[in-house]
Every structure is written in structure tokens, then in C-alpha cells.
C-alpha distance (Angstrom), angle and dihedral (degrees) to the residues before:
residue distance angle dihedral
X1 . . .
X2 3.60 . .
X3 3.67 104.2 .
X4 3.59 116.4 -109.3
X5 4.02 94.3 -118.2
X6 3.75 87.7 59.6
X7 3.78 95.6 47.2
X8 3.93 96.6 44.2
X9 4.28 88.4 46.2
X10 3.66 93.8 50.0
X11 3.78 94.8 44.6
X12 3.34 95.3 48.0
X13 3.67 98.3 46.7
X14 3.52 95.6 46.8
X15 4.49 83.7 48.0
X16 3.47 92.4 59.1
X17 3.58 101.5 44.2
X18 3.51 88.5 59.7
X19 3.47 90.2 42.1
X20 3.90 94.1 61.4
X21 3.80 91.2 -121.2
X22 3.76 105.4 164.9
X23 3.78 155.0 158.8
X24 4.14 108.6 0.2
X25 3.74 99.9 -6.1
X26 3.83 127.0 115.6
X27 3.63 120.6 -142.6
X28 3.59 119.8 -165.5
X29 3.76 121.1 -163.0
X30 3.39 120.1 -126.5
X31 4.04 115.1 -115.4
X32 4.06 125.9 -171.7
X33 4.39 85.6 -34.6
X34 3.88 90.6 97.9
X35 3.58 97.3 155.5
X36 3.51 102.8 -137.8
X37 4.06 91.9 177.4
X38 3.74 95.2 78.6
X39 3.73 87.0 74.3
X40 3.90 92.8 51.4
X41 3.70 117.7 127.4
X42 3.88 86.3 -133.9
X43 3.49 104.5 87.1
X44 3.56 90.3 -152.9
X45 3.81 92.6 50.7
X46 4.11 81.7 64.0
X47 3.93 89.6 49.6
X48 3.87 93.2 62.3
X49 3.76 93.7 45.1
X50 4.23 93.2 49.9
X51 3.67 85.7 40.5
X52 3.81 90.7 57.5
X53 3.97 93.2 40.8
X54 3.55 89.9 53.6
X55 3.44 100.7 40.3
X56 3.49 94.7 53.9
X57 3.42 126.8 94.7
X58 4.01 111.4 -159.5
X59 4.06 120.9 -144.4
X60 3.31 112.3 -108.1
X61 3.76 99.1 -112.7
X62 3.92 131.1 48.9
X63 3.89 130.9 18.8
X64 3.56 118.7 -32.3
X65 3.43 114.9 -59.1
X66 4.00 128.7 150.0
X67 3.89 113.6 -124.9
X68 3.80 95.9 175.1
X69 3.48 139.7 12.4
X70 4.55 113.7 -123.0
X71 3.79 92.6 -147.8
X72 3.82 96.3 58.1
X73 3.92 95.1 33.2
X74 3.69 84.9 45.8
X75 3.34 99.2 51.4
X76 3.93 87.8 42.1
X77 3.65 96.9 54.1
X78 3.99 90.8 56.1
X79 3.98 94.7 58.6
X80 4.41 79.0 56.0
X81 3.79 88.5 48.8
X82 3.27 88.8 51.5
X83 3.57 102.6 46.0
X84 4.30 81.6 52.8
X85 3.75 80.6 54.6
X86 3.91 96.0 61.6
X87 3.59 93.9 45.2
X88 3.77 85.9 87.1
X89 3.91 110.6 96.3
X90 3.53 94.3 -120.8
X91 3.75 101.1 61.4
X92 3.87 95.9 38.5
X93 3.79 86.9 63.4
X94 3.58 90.1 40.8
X95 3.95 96.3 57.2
X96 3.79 93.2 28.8
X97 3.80 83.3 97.1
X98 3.39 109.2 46.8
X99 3.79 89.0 57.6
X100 3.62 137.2 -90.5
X101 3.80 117.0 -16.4
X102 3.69 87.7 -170.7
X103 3.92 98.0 57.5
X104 3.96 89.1 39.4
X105 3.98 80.8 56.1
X106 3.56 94.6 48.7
X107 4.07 89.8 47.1
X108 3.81 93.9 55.9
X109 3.36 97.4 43.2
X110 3.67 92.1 56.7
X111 3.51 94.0 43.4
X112 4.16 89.5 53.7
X113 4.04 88.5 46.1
X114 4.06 86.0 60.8
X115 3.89 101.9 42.5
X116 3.93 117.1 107.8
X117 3.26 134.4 175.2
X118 3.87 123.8 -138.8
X119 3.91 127.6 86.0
X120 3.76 125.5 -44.0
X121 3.82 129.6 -86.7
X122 3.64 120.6 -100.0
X123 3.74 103.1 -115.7
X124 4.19 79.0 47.3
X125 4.09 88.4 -139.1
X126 3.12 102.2 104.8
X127 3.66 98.0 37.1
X128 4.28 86.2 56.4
X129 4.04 88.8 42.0
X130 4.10 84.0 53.4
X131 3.86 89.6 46.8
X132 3.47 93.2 55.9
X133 3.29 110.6 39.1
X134 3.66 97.1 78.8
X135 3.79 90.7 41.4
X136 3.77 91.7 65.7
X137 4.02 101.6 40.6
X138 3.68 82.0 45.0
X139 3.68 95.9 61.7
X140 4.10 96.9 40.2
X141 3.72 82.4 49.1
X142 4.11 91.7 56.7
X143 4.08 92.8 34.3
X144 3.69 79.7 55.5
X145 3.90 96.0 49.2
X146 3.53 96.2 32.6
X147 4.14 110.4 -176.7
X148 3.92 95.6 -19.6
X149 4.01 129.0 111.9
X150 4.25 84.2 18.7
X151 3.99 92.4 -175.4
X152 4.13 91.4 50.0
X153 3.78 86.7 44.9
X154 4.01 97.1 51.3
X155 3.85 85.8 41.9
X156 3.50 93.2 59.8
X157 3.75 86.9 50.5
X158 3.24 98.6 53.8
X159 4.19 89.1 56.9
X160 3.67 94.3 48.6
X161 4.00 95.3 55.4
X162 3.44 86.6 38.9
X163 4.03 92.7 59.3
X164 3.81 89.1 40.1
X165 3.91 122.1 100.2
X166 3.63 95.9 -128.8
X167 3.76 117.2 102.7
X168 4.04 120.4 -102.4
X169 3.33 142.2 142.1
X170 4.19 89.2 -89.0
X171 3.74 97.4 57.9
X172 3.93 132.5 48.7
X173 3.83 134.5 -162.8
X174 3.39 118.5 -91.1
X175 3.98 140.6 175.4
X176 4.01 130.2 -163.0
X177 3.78 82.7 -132.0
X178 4.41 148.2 -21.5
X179 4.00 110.3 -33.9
X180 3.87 90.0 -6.2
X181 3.40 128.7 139.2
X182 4.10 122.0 -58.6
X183 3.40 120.7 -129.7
X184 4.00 132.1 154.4
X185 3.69 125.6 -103.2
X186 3.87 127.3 -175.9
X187 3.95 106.5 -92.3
X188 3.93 119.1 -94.5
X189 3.72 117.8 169.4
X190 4.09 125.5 -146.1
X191 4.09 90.4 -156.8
X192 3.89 109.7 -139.7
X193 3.83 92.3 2.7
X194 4.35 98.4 130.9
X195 3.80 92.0 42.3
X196 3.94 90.4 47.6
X197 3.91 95.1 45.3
X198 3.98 94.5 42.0
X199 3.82 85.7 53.6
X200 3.81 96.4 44.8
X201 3.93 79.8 52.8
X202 3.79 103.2 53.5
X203 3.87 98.2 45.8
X204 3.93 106.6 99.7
X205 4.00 106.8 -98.7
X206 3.38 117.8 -97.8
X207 3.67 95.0 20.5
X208 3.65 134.8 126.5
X209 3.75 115.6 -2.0
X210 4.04 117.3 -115.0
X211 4.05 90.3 -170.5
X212 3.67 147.4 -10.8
X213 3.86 137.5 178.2
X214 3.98 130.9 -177.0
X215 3.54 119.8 -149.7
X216 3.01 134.0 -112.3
X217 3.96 90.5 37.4
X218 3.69 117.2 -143.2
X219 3.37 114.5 -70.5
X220 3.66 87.6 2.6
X221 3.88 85.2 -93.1
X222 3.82 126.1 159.5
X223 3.90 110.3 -119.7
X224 3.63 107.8 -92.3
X225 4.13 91.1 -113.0
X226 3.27 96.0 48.8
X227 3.59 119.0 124.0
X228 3.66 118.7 -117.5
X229 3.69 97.0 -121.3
X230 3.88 95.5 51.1
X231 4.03 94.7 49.3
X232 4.28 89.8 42.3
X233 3.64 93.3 41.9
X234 4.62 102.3 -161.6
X235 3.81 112.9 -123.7
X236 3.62 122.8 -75.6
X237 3.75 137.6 128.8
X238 3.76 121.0 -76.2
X239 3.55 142.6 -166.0
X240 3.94 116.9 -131.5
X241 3.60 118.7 -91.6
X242 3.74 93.2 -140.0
X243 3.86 104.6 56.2
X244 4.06 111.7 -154.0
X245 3.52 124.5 -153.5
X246 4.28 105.0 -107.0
X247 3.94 94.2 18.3
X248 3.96 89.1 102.7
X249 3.96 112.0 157.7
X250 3.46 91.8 -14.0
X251 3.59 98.1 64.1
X252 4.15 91.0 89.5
X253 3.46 122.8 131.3
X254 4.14 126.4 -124.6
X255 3.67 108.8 -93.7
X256 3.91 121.8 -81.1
X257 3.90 116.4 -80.3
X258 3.77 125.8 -170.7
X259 3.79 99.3 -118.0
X260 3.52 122.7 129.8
X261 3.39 127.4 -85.7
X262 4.02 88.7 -125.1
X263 3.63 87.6 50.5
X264 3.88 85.2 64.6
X265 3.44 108.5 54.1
X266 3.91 106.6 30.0
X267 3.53 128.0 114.2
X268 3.73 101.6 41.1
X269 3.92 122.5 93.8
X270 3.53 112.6 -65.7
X271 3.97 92.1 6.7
X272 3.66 96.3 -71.8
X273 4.04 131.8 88.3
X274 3.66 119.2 -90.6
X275 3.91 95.4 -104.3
X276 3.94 125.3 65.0
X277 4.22 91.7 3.5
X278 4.27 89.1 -175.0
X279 3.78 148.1 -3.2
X280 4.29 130.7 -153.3
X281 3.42 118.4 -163.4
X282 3.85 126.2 -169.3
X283 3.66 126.5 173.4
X284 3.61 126.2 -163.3
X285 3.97 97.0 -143.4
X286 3.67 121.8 23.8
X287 3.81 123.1 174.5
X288 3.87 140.7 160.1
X289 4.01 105.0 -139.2
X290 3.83 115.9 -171.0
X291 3.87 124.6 -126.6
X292 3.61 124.6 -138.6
X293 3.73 131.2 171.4
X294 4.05 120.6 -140.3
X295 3.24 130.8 -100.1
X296 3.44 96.1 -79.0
X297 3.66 79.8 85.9
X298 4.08 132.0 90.6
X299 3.69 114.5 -175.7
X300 4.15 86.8 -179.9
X301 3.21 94.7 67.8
X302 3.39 100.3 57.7
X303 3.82 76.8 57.3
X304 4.80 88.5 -151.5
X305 3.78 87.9 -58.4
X306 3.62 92.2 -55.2
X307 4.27 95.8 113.2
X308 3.37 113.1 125.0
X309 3.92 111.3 -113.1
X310 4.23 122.1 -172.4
X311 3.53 114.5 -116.4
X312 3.30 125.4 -82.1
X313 3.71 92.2 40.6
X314 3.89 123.6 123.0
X315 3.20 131.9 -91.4
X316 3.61 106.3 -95.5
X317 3.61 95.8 162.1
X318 3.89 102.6 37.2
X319 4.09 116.6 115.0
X320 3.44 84.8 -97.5
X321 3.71 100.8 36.0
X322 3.75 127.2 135.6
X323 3.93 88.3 -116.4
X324 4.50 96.2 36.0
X325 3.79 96.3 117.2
X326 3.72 137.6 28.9
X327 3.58 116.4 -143.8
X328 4.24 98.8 -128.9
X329 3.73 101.2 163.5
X330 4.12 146.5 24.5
X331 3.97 111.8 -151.2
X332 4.16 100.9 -158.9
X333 3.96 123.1 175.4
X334 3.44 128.2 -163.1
X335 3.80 130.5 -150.9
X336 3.51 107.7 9.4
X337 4.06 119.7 -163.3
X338 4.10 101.2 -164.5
X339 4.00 122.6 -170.9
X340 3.52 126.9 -169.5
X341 3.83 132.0 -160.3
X342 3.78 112.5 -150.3
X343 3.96 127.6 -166.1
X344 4.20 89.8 -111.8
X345 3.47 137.3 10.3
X346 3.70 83.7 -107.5
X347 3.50 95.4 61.0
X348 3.21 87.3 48.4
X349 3.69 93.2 54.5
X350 4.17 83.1 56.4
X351 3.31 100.0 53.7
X352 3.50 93.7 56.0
X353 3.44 99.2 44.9
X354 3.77 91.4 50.9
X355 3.77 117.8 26.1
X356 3.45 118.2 106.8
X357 3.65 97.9 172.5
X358 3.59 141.9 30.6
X359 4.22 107.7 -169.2
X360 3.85 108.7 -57.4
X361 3.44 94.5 -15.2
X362 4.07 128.4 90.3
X363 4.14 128.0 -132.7
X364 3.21 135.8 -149.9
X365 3.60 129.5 -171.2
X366 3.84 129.6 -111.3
X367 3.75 84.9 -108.7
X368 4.02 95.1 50.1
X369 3.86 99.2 42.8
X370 3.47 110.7 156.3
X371 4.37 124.2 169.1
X372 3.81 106.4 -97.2
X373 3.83 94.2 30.6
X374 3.84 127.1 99.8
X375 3.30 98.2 -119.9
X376 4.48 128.4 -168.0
X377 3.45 116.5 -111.6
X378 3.40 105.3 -173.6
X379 3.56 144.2 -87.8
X380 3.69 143.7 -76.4
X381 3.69 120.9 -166.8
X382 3.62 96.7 -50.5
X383 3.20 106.3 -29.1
X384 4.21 118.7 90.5
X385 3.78 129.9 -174.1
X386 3.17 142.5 -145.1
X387 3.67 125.3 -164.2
X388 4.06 138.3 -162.9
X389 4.20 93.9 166.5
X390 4.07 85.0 126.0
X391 3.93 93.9 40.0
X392 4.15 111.5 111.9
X393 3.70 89.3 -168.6
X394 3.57 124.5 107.6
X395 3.80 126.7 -144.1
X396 3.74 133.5 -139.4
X397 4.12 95.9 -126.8
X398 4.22 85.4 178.8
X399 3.59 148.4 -59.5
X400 4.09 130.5 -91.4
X401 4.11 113.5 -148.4
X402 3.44 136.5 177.2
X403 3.93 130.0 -133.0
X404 3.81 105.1 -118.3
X405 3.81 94.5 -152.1
């Protein structure tokens, strides 16, 4: 088969391209997290899913997969600016006698560490006890600063109303899903999102085609827009783009290398292994929808990774730092009609009996079809298909970011 290294490099070079992923940005392509919920008739349903997307800050190698969250690292990083704040003379003394900065420091931080957002525990203690925790270290920390470093002080507002479960204009209402419970989650915003669904939506199914791709491209070439990191994907562990039935965990593929794509795929007939010799792709809907966090948010003073933090503090900034990468964009397709050309009509025959997953998106076969799944419908010599024309769920296809520094 076409090894899963190949598939997942061409695809995602070939994504991003069309994308418009350029210059200095990262785009990382969504696996098996397809975020389903952003087409949930609960409008807070939606809310949790774009606060996860844009909360999320992917690694910088692999499929998509978060590593840290920007609210909490956010948040974390100002308590270090401040703390490079009071290193000037003038504040020390200043705080020296309400107490120790330091511990005050040490109290916050903690108190950040623990918050999470989602809805509260049963009992409801522990829920209050994580409400106010960061309530009380956040006033000792501003008794303890009093009127000095006014912008990191309103900051640090700004975080702690936006973790708090009272409404305002730096949280929203969310639910984990339909008719769930509501809880408050600091604002993100999916710009455009509702108009681009509701559009997707009203177009006759199967109907004009937003984008396709066929692997391998000619020449096995990256598209000419394509940013550098999407068509040379960095090492990291991932899954296999064609999901078998019974592989499980185990079906994970060796860890990205840099050799070239022709390296991959020579020596078989027609250049490619004697498996899976091609995929097309076509989506129905296809759309690059920007991320944004609230207000609660101030890129400036993160000043491109250039703030000054004391020593000792962690490295926010770093390639693999909680703050690296900036999620900027969520690239979601909508009815996807996939075809695959197999070495045989038997293998053919295999695949369809046994995929249950082709990249991001999900199959199910002829004898499982179910509305909103991608579902097989047959095969034809050696190619099968696989089609999603009457599906009314979007897909997560990946996620654009931008390096902070």
C-alpha cells in the first residue's frame, strides 16, 4: 500500500496549498479530532468545540494535536511578566510591605496551574473551591502591587473574569453536548463560521465541488503555494491514514523521516507500491475560518516573544514552548466524496469491507450507512468509494497557527 508517511505528506501539502498557508505559518492537519460539535444545533455545543480549537495550541510536528492550552499559558506568562516588573527597585520597596511578592507569586501561579474550564462537579465543592482559588491569590497579588505596572494589572483582570462563571463580555456559554449542562468558558470566536455552515447547508447535496485533490500529485510535487512546513511535515508520531478494522492502537505509523516523497513510492509498477496505487478527494464545502481569542487577550504584551521574563521562568517562547504557536485559522470541509484505487479488485473488495477511516474522515460500510457518515458504496474494478454527499456534518481538515516570536 502506499505507506502512510507518503499519504499523510501528500495530503497535507496539497491541504494547505489550497488553504493559502504561507510564509512562517504552521499548519497542522487535522487527524481522527474532526470536531463534529461545530455543526451542533446547540449553539452552545459549537461554543465548546471553537473554544477548544482556539484554545489549543498544536505541537509543532505530527497531526493535530493540542500540547497546551493559550488561555492558561497566557494567563501564566503574565504573573512572570509581572514578577520581571518588580525587579525594578522601586516596586520591590513598594511591595516589601505588604508582604512577600514572591510567595503571592508562587500562590497565583498555583492557583492558575489548577483552573479548568468545563462544567461543575456534582457535589459542586470542588467546582466553588476551583472558583475561588484564583479569586483570593488574585487579590493578595494586587494588595501586594497596589497601583503599579497598570497594563499587567488590568491584564490579569481580564483572565480572572474570563475564568469566572459569571456572564461578561470575556466568557461565553458553552455545553459538552445538546441540552447539557451550561457552564462559562473564556470567549474564542470562529469569525464567519454560522454564515459559512448555513450556506454549506442550503446548497443541494452533492452539488458543485468546493475542492478536490488526487494523490499522488503529478510529479509528486508540492503545490507551488504551499507552505514549507505543510509539504515537509517535522517528525512526530502519526496515526495511519487508512484506518483498518482490528488495527486499534497499534495501527501507528513509524515516526516522520525527511526522505523524499519519490523515495517512497518508487520501485513498484507505475512508481507506487502494489497496494492502494491512488486516492481523489472532493469536498462539497471547503472553507478557511479564522480564530481569534476575546478580549481577555493582549498579543502586545507578549511584545512577538520578545517580553522580558525573570529567570527561572519557562520557556514560553521556545519551539516547544507553552506559548510557540498561535492558533490563527480552522480549515473545515464538508461533504466529502473519497475514491480509492486498489492494486486488484480484491483488494479492493478489502478495503471496503474493512476501512473505517480514510485520513480525518470516518467510513461506514454499505451495510452500516447512517446520514452524516461517509459511507462505501461499492466497488468497481479496483477502484471503491466512499461517499458523504448527504452528510450535514462538517470536518476539521486542520489548523493554521502563527509563531509568536
Amino acid at each position: 500500500m502506499l505507506s502512510d508517511l507518503a499519504l499523510w505528506r501528500m495530503y497535507a501539502a496539497a491541504l494547505a496549498g489550497h488553504a493559502g498557508v504561507a510564509g512562517n505559518d504552521v499548519f497542522s492537519v487535522a487527524g481522527a479530532a474532526t470536531f463534529s460539535g461545530l455543526g451542533n444545533a446547540d449553539a452552545q455545543v459549537g461554543n465548546w468545540c471553537t473554544y477548544q480549537l482556539g484554545d489549543g495550541i498544536p505541537a509543532a510536528a505530527g497531526v493535530y494535536a493540542p500540547h497546551s492550552g493559550l488561555f492558561a499559558a497566557y494567563w501564566l506568562c503574565l504573573s512572570y511578566l509581572v514578577e520581571s516588573a518588580a525587579g525594578q527597585p522601586a516596586l520591590l520597596r513598594a511591595a516589601a510591605g505588604t508582604g512577600s511578592l514572591q510567595a503571592d507569586l508562587a500562590r497565583y501561579r498555583q492557583a492558575v496551574r489548577a483552573w479548568r474550564p468545563g462544567p461543575p462537579m456534582p457535589a459542586g465543592v470542588n467546582a466553588a473551591a476551583n472558583a475561588m482559588a484564583p479569586a483570593q491569590a488574585h487579590q493578595a497579588l494586587l494588595a501586594a502591587l497596589g497601583e503599579r505596572v497598570p497594563a499587567l494589572t488590568a491584564a490579569l483582570n481580564r483572565c480572572l473574569l474570563a475564568s469566572q462563571q459569571e456572564a461578561s463580555d470575556l466568557n461565553m456559554a458553552a455545553s459538552l453536548y445538546a441540552a447539557g449542562v451550561v457552564f462559562r468558558c473564556p470567549q474564542y470566536a470562529l469569525d464567519g463560521w454560522p454564515a459559512g455552515l448555513a450556506a454549506w447547508r442550503a446548497a443541494p447535496a452533492g452539488g458543485a465541488t468546493a475542492w478536490s485533490v488526487f494523490l499522488p500529485p503529478p510529479a509528486l510535487a508540492a503545490p507551488a503555494g504551499a507552505a514549507p512546513a505543510a509539504a515537509l511535515p517535522a517528525a512526530g508520531s502519526w496515526p495511519s491514514f487508512l484506518g483498518l478494522q482490528g488495527a486499534g492502537g497499534a495501527a501507528v505509523a513509524d515516526a516522520i523521516n525527511a526522505a523524499p516523497l519519490a523515495a517512497m513510492v518508487e520501485g513498484a509498477p507505475n512508481g507506487l507500491p502494489d497496494g492502494v496505487n491512488g486516492l481523489a478527494l472532493s469536498l462539497g464545502g471547503f472553507g478557511v475560518f479564522a480564530l481569534t481569542p476575546g478580549s481577555w487577550f493582549d498579543a502586545g504584551l507578549l511584545d512577538g516573544g520578545q517580553a522580558a521574563l525573570p529567570a527561572g521562568a519557562p520557556d514560553f517562547f521556545g519551539a516547544a514552548g507553552a506559548l510557540a504557536l498561535l492558533p490563527t485559522g480552522a480549515v473545515i470541509g464538508y461533504q466529502p466524496r473519497i475514491a480509492l484505487r486498489a492494486g486488484s479488485p480484491h483488494q479492493a473488495q478489502a478495503l471496503a469491507a474493512s476501512l473505517t477511516r480514510v485520513g480525518p474522515f470516518a467510513v461506514q460500510g454499505a451495510a452500516q450507512d447512517a446520514p452524516g457518515a461517509v459511507a462505501c458504496r461499492g466497488c468497481n474494478g479496483t477502484e471503491v468509494s466512499f461517499d458523504g454527499s448527504g452528510s450535514d456534518v462538517p470536518v476539521l481538515l486542520g489548523v493554521i497557527s502563527k509563531p509568536v516570536s
